[in-house]
N, CA, C and O atoms as CSV, one atom per row, in Angstrom:
chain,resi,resn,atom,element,x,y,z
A,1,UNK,N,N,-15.989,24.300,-35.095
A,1,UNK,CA,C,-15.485,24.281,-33.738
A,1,UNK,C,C,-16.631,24.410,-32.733
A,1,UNK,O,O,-16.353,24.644,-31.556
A,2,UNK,N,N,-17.846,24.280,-33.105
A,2,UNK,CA,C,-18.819,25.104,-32.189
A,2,UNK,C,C,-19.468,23.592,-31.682
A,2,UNK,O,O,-19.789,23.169,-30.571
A,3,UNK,N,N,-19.493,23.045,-32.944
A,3,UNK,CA,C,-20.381,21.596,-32.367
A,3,UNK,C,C,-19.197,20.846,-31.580
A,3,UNK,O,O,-19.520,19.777,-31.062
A,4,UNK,N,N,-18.040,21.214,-31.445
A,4,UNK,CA,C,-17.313,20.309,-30.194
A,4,UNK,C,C,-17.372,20.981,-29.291
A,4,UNK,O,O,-16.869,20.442,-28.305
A,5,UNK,N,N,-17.855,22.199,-29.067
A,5,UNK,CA,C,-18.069,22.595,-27.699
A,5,UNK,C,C,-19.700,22.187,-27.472
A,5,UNK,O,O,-20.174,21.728,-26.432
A,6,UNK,N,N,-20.064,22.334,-28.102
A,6,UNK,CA,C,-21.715,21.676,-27.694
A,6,UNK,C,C,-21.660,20.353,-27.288
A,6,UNK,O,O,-22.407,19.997,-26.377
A,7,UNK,N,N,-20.852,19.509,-27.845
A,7,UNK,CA,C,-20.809,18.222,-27.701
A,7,UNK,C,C,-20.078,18.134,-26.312
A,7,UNK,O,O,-20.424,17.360,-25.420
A,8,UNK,N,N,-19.277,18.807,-26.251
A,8,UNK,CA,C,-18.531,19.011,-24.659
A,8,UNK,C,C,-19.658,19.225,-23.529
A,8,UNK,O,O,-19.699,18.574,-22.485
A,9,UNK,N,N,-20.599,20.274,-23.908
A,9,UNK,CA,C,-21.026,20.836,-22.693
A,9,UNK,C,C,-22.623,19.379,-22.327
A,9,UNK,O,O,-23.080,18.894,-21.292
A,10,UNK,N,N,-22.961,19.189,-23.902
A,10,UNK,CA,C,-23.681,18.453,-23.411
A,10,UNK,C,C,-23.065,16.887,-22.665
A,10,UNK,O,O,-23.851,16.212,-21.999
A,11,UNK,N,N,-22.025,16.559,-22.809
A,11,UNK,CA,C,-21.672,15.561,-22.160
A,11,UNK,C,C,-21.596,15.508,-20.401
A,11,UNK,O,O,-21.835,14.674,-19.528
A,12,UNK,N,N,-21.064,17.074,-20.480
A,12,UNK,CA,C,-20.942,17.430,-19.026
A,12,UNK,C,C,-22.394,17.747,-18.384
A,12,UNK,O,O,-22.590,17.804,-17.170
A,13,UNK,N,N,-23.356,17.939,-19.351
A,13,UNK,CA,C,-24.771,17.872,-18.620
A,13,UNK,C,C,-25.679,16.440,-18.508
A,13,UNK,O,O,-26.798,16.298,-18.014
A,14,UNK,N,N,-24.961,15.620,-19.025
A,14,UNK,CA,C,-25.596,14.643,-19.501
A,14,UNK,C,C,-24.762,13.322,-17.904
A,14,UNK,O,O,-25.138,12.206,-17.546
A,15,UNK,N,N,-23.639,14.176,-17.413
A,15,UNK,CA,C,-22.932,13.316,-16.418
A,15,UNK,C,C,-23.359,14.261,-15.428
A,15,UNK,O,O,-23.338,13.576,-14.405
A,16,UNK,N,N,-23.678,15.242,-15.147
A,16,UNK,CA,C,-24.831,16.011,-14.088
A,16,UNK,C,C,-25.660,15.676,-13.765
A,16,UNK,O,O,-25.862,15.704,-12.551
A,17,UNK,N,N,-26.507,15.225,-14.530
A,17,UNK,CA,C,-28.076,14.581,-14.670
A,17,UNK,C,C,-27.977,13.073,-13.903
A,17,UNK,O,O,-28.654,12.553,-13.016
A,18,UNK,N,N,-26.667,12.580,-14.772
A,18,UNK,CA,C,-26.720,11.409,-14.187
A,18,UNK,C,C,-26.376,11.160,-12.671
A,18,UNK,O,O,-27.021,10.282,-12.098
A,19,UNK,N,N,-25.219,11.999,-11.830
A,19,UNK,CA,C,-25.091,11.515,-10.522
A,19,UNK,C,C,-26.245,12.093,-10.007
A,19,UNK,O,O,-26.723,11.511,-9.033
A,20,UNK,N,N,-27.150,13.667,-10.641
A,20,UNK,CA,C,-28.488,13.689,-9.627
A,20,UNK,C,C,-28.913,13.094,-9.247
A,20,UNK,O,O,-29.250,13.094,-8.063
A,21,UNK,N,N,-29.233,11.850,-10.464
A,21,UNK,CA,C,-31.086,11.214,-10.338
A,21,UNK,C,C,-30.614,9.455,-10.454
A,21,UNK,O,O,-31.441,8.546,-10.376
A,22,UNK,N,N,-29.438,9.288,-10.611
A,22,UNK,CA,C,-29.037,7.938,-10.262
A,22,UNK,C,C,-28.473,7.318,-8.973
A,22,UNK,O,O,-27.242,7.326,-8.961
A,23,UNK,N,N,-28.995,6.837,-7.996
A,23,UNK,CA,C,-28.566,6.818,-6.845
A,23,UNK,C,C,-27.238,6.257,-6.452
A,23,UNK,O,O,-27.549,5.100,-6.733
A,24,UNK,N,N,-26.058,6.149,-6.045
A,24,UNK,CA,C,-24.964,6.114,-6.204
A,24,UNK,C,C,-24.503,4.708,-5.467
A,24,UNK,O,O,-25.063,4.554,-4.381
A,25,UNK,N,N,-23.889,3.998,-5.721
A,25,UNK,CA,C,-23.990,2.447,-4.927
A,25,UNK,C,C,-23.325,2.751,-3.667
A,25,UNK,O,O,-22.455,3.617,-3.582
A,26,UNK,N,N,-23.904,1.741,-2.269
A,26,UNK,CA,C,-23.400,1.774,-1.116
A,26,UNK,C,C,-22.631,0.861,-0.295
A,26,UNK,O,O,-23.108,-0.229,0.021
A,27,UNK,N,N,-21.285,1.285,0.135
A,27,UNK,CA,C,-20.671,-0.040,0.271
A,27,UNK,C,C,-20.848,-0.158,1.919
A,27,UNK,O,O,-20.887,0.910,2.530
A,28,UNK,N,N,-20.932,-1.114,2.503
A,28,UNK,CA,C,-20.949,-1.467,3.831
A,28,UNK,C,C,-19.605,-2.169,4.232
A,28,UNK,O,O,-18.905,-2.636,3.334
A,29,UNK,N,N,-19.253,-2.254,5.416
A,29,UNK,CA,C,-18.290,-3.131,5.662
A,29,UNK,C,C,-18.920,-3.985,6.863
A,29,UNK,O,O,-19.715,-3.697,7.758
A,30,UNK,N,N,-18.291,-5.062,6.539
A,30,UNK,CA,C,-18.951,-6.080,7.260
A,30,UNK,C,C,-17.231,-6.947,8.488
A,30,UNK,O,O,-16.040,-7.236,8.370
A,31,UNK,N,N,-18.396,-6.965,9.540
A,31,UNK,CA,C,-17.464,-7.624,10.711
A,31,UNK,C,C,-17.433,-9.062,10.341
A,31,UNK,O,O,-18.320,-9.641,9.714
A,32,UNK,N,N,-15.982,-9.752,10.926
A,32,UNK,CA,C,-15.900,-10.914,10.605
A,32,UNK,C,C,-16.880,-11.452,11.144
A,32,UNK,O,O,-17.698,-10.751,11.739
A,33,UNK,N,N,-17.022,-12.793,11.065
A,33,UNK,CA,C,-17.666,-13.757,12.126
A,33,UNK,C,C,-16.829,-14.285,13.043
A,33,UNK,O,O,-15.629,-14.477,12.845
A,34,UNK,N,N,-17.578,-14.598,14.326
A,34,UNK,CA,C,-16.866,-15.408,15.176
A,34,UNK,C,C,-15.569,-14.622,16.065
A,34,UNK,O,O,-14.922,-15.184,16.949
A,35,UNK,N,N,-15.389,-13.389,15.667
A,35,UNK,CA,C,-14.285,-12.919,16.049
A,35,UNK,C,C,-14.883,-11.302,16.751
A,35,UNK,O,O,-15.901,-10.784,16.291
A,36,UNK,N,N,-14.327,-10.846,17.550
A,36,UNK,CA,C,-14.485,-9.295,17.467
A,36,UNK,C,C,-13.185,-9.000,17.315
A,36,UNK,O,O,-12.173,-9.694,17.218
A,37,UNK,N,N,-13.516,-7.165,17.311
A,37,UNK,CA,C,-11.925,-6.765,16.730
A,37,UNK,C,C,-10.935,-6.440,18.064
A,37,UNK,O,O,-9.798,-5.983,17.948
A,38,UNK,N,N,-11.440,-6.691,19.069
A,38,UNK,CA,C,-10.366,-6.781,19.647
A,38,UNK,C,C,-9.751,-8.236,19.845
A,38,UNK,O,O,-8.634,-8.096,20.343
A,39,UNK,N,N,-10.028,-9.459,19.664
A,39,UNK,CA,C,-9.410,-10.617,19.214
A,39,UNK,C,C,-8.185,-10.216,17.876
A,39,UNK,O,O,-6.959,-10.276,17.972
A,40,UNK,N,N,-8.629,-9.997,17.226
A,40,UNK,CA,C,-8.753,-9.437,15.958
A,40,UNK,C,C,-6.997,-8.817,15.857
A,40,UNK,O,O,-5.997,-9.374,15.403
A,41,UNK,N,N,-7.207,-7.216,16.597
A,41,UNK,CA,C,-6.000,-7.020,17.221
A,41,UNK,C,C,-5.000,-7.200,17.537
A,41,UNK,O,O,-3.918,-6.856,17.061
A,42,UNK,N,N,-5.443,-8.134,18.936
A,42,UNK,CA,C,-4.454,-8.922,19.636
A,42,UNK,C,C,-3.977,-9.913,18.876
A,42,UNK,O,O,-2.910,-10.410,19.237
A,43,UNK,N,N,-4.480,-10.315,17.944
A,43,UNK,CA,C,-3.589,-11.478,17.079
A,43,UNK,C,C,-2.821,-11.232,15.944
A,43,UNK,O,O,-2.168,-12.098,15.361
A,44,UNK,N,N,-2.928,-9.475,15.466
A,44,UNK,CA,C,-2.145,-9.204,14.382
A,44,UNK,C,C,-1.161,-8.450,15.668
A,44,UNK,O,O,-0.050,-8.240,15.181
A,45,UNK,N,N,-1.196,-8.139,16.643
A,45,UNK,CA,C,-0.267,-7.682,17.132
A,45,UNK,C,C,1.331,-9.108,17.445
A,45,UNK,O,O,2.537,-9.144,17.204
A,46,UNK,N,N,0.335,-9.989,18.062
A,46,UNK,CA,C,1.048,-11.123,18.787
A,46,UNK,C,C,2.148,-11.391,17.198
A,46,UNK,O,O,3.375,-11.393,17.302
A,47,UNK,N,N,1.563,-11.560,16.074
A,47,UNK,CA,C,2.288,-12.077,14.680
A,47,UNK,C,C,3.229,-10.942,14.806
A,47,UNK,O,O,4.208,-11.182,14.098
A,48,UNK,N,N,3.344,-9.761,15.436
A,48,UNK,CA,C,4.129,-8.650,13.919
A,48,UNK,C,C,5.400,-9.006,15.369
A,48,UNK,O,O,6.606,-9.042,15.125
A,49,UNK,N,N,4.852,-9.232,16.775
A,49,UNK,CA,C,5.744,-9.166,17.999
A,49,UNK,C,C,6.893,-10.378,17.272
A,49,UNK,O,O,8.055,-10.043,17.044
A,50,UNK,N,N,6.322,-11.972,16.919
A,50,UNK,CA,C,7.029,-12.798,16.712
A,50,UNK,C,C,7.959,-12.443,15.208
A,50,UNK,O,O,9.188,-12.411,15.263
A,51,UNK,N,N,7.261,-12.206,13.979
A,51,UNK,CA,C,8.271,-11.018,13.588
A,51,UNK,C,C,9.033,-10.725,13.251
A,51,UNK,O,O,9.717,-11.096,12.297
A,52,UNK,N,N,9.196,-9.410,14.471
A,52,UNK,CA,C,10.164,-8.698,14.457
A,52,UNK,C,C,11.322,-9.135,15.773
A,52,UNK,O,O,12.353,-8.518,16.039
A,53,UNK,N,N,11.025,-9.835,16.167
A,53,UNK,CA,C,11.756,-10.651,17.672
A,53,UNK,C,C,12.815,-10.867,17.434
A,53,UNK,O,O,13.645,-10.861,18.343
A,54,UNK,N,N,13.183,-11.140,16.105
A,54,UNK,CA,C,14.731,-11.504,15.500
A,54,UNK,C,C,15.269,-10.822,14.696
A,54,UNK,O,O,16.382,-11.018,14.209
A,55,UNK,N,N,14.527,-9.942,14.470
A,55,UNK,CA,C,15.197,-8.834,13.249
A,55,UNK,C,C,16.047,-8.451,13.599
A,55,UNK,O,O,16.893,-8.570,12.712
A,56,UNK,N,N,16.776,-7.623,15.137
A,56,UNK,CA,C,18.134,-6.980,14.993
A,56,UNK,C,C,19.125,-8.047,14.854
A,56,UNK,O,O,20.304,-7.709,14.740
A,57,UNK,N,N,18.827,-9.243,14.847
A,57,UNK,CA,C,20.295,-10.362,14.939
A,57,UNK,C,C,20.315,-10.601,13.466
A,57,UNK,O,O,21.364,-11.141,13.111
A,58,UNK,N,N,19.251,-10.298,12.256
A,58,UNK,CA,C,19.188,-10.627,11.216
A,58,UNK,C,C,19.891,-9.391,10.538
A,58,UNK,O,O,20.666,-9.563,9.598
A,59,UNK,N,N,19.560,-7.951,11.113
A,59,UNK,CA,C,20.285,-6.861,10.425
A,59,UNK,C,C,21.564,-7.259,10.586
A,59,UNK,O,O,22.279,-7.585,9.639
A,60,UNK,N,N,22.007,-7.256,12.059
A,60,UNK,CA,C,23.366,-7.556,12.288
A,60,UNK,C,C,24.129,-8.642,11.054
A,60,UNK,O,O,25.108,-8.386,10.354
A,61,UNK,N,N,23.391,-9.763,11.084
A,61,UNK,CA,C,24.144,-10.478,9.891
A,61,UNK,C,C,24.359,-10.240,8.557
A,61,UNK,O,O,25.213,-10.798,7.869
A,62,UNK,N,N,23.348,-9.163,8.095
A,62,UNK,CA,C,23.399,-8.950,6.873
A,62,UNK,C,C,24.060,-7.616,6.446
A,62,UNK,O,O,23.909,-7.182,5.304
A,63,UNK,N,N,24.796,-6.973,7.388
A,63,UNK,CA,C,25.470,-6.108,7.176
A,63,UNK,C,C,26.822,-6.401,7.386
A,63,UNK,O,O,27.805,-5.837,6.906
A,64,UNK,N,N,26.743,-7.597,8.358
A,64,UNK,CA,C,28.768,-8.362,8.766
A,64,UNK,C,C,28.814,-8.638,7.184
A,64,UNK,O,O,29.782,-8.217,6.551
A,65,UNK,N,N,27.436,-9.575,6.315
A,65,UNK,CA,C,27.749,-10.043,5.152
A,65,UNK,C,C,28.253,-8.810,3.995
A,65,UNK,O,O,29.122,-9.078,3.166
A,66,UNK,N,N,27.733,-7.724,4.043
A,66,UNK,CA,C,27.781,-6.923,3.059
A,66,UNK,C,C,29.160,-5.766,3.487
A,66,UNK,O,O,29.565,-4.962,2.648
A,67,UNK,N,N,29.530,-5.817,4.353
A,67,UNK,CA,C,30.885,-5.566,4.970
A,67,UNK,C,C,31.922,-6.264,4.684
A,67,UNK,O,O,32.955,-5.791,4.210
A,68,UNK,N,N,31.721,-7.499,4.963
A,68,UNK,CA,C,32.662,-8.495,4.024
A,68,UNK,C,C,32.687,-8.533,2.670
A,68,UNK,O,O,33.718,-8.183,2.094
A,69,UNK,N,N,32.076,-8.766,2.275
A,69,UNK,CA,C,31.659,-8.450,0.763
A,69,UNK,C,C,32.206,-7.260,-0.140
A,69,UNK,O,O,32.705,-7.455,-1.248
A,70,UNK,N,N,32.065,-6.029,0.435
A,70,UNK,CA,C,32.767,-4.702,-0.014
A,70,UNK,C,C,33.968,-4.273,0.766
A,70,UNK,O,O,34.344,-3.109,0.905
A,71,UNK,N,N,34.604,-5.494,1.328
A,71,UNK,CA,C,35.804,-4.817,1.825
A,71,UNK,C,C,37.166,-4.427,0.454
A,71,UNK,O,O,37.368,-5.169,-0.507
A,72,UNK,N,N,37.682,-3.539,0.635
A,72,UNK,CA,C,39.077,-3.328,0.064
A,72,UNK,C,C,39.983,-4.694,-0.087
A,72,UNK,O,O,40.304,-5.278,0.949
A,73,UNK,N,N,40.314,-5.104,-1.100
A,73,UNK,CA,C,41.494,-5.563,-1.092
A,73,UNK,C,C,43.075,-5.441,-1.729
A,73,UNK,O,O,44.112,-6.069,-1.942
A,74,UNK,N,N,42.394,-4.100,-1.860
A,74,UNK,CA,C,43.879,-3.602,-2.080
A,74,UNK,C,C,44.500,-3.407,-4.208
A,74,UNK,O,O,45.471,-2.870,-4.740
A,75,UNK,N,N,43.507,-4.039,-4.647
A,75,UNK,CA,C,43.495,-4.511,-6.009
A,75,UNK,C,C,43.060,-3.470,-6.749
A,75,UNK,O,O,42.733,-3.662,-7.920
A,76,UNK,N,N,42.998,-2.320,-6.221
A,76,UNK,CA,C,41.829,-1.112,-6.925
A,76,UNK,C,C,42.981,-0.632,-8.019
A,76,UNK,O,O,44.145,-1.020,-8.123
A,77,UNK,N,N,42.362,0.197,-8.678
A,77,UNK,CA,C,42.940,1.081,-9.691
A,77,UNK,C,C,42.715,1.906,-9.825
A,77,UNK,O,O,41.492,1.956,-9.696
A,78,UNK,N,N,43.418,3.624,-10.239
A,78,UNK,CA,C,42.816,4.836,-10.160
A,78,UNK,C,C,42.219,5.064,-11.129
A,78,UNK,O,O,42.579,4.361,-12.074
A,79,UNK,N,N,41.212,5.950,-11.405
A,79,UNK,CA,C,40.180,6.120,-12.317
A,79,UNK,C,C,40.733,7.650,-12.792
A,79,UNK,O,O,40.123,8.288,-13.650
C-alpha cells in the first residue's frame, strides 16, 4: 500500500513542477475586421427587435391551438 501512495504523491509533484516551470498558453481575443462593436451591437440588437416583433400573435395562436386541442368532450371516463 505504500508504493501507491508514493506513486500518488509523486504524480502530484510531478503536476506541480509542471504548471511552475511550463508556461501556460495565452489566449487573446481578437476584434472583428471592418466592424467595431458598436456596429456590432446595433445589428444583433436590430435582428432579436425583428424577432421578437411577432411573437405575442404567435403565442396567442399556439395556445387557441392547444386549447382546442385539450378541450373536453364530454367522452371521459372515471378512473
Amino acid at each position: 500500500m505504500r508504493w501507491l501512495w508514493r506513486l500518488l504523491m509523486l504524480f502530484v509533484f510531478l503536476v506541480l513542477v509542471r504548471t511552475l516551470f511550463v508556461p501556460q498558453p495565452k489566449a487573446f481575443i481578437a476584434l472583428p475586421e471592418g466592424q467595431n462593436w458598436g456596429q456590432k451591437i446595433q445589428g444583433e440588437m436590430k435582428q432579436w427587435q425583428k424577432l421578437s416583433q411577432d411573437l405575442p400573435a404567435s403565442i396567442e395562436v399556439e395556445v387557441r391551438r392547444l386549447w382546442n386541442d385539450f378541450q373536453p368532450n364530454g367522452e371521459g371516463e372515471e378512473v
